[in-house]
N, C-alpha and C positions, 0 to 999 in steps of 0.2 A: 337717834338714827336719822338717815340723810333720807328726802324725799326719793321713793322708787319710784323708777318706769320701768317697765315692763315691755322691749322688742324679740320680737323672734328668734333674734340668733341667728348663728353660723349653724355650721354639723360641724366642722371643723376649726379647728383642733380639738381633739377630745380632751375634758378635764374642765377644769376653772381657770381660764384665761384674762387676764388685766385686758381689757380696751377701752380706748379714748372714752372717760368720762363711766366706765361700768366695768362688768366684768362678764364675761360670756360663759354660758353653763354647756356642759358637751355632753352625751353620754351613749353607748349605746346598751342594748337591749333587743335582743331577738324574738324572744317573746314578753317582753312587758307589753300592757294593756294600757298603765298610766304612771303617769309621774309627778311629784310634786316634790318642791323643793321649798324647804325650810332652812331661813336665816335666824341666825342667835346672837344676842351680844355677848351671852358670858357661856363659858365652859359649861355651869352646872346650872341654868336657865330650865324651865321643864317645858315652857312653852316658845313657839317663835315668837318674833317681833313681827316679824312679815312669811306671809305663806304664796307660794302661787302653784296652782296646779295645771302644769302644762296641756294645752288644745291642741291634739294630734292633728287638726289641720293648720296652726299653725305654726307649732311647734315639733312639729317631727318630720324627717327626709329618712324614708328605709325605716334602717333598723333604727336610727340615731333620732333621740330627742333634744332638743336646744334652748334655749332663750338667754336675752342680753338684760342683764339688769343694771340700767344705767343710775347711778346714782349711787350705786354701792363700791365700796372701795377695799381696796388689797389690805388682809386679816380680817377680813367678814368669816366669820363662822356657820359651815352650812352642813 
């Protein structure tokens, strides 16, 4: 697995978007309290490779949680 960074993100587009050099995490939630997102390399994995649990000041706009994780590349499994 390729070195992570870890940016803030957009709120928009919601979903798992490809951008320059990562990919952008979108999500929203009304009432979630927190979020964390787990990366896999294979299908049947029990643990991540990489974990990051989203800082609603800087990870979150409203309803919508985000972050860019640059260094990850299109077919990451999350």
């Amino acid at each position: 697995m390729n070195q992570i960074t870890v940016l803030p993100g957009k709120p928009l587009p919601h979903g798992a978007t490809l951008v320059n050099g990562g990919v952008n995490f979108s999500l929203f939630s009304r009432n979630g309290t927190e979020v964390t997102l787990d990366i896999f390399e294979n299908s049947d994995d029990e643990f991540p490779v990489f974990s990051y649990k989203f800082n609603p000041e800087l990870n979150k706009t409203g309803d919508i949680w985000h972050c860019q994780l640059q260094g990850l590349k299109a077919g990451a499994l999350f």
